[in-house]
GUTOR-367412 format. One record per atom (N, C-alpha, C): atom name; residue number from 1; residue in three letters; x, z, y. Coordinates in steps of 0.1 Angstrom, whole numbers, always signed. Layout:
<pts>
  zalum  pator  bami     xx     zz     yy
     CA    NUM   ALA      X      Z      Y
...
</pts>
This chain:
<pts>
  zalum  pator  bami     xx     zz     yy
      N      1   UNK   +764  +2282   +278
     CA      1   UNK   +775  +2284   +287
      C      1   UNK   +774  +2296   +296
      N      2   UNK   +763  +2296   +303
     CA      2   UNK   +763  +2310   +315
      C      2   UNK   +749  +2319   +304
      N      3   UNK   +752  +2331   +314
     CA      3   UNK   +746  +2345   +312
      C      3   UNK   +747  +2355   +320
      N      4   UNK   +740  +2362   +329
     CA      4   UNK   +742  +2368   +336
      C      4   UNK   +753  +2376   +331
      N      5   UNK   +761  +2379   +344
     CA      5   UNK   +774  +2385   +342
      C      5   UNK   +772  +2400   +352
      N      6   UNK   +766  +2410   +341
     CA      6   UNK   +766  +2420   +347
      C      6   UNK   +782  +2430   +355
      N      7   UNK   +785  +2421   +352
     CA      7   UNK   +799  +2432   +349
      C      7   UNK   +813  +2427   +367
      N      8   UNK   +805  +2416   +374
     CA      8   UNK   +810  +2416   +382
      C      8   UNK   +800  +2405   +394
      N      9   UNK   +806  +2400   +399
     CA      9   UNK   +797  +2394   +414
      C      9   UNK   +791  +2380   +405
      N     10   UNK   +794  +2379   +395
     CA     10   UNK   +791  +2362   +389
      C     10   UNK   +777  +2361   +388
      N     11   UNK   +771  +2346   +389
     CA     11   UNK   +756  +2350   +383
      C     11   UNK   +764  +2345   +367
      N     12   UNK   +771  +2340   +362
     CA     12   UNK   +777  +2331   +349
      C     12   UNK   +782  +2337   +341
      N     13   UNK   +790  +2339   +335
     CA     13   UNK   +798  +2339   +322
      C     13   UNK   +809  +2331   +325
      N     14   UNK   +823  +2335   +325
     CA     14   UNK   +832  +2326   +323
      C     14   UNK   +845  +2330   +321
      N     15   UNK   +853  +2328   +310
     CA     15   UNK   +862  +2334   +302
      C     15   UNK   +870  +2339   +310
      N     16   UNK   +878  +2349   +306
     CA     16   UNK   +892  +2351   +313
      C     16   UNK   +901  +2341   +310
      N     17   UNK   +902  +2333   +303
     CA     17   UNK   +915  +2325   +304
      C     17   UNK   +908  +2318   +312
      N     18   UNK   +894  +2313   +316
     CA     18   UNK   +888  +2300   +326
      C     18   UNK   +895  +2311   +339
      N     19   UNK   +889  +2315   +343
     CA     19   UNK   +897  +2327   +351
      C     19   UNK   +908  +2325   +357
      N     20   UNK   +916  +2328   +348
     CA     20   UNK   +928  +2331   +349
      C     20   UNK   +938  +2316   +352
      N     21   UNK   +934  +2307   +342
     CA     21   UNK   +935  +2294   +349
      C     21   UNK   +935  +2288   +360
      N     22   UNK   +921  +2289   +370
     CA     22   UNK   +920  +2286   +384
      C     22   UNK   +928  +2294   +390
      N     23   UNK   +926  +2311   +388
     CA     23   UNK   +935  +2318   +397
      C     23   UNK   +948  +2313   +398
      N     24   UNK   +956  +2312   +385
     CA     24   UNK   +968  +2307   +387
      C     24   UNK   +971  +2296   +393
      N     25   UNK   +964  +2276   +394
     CA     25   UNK   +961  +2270   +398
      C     25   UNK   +961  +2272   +417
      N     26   UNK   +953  +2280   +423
     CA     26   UNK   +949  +2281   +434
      C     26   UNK   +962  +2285   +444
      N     27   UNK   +974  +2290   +432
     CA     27   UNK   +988  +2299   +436
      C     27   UNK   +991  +2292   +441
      N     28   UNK   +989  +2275   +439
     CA     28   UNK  +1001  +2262   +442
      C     28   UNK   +995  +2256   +445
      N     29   UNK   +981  +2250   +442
     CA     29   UNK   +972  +2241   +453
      C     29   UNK   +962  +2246   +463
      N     30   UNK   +961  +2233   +468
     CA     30   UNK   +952  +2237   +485
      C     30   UNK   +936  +2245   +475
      N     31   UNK   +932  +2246   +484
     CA     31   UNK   +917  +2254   +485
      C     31   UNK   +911  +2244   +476
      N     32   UNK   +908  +2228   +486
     CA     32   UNK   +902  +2219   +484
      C     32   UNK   +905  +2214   +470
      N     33   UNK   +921  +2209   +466
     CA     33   UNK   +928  +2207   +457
      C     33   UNK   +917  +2212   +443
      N     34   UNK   +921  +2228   +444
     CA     34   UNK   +916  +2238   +435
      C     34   UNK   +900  +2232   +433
      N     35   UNK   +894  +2231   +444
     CA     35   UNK   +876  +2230   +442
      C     35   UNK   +873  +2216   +438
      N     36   UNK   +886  +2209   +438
     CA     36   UNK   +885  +2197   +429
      C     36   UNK   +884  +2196   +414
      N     37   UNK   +895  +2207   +410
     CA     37   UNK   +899  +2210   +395
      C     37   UNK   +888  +2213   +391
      N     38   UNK   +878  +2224   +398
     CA     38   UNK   +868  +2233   +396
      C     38   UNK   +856  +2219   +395
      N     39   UNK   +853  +2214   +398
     CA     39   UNK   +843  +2203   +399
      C     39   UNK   +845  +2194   +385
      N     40   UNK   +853  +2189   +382
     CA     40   UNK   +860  +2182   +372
      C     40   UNK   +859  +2188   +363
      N     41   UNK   +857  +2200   +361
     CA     41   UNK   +860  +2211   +350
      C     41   UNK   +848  +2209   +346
      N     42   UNK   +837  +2214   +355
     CA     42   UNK   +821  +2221   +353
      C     42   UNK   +819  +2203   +348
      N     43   UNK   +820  +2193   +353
     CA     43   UNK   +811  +2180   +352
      C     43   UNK   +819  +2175   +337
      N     44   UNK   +830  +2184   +333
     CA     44   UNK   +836  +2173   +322
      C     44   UNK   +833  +2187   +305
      N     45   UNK   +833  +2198   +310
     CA     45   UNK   +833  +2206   +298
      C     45   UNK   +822  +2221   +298
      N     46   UNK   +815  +2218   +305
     CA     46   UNK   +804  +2226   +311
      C     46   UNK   +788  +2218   +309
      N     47   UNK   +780  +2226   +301
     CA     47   UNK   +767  +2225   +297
      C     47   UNK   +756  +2232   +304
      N     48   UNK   +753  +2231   +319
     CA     48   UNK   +740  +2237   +322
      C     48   UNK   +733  +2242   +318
      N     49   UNK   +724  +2253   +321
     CA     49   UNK   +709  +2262   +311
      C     49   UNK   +705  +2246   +316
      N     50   UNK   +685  +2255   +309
     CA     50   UNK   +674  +2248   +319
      C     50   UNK   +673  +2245   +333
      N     51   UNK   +674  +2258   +338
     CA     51   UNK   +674  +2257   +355
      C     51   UNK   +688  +2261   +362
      N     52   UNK   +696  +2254   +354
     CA     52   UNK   +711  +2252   +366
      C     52   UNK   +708  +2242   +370
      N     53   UNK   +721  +2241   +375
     CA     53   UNK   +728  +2225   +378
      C     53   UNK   +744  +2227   +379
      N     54   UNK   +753  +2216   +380
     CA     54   UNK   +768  +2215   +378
      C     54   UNK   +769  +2222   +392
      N     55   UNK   +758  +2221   +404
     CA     55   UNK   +767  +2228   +411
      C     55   UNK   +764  +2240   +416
      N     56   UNK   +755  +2249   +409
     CA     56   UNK   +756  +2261   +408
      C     56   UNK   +769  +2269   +400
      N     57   UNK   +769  +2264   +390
     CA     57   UNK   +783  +2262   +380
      C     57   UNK   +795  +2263   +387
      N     58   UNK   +793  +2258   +398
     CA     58   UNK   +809  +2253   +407
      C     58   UNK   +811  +2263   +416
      N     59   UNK   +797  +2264   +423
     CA     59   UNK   +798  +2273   +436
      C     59   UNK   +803  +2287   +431
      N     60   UNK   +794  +2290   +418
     CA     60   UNK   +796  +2301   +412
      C     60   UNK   +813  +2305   +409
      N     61   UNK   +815  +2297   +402
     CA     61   UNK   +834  +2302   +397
      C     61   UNK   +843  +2298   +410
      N     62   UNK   +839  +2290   +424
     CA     62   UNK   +846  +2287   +433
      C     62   UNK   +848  +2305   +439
      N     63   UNK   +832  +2311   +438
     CA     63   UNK   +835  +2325   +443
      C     63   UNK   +838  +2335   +435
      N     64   UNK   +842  +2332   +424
     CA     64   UNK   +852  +2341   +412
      C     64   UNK   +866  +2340   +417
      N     65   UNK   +869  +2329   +417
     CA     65   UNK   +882  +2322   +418
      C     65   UNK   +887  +2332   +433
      N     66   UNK   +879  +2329   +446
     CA     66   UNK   +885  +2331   +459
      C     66   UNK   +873  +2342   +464
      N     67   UNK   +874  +2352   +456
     CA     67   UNK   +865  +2366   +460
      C     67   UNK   +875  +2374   +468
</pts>
């Protein structure tokens, strides 16, 4: 699932359409709303390395989403 992501502030990997999804999402729901979607996401379709956890996973694309 993750990899360092040279290419911008992420430590992760995470598609542009995951992306692009939240972003759009975040247009019409609250903050909170959104970091709901985001939690539900990482805990339902998201696979951890060795040394993550779901909520590095979260924190991480929470600050993709609202950089």
């Amino acid at each position: 699932m993750s990899l360092l992501n040279s290419n911008s502030m992420s430590l992760f990997y995470w598609s542009e359409e995951t992306i692009s999804h939240f972003e759009f999402i975040s247009s019409y729901l609250t903050k909170e709303q959104t970091i709901r979607k985001i939690e539900l996401f990482v805990e339902i379709d998201c696979i951890p390395a060795e040394e993550e956890t779901e909520d590095m996973l979260v924190q991480d694309l929470i600050n993709v989403i609202y950089k």
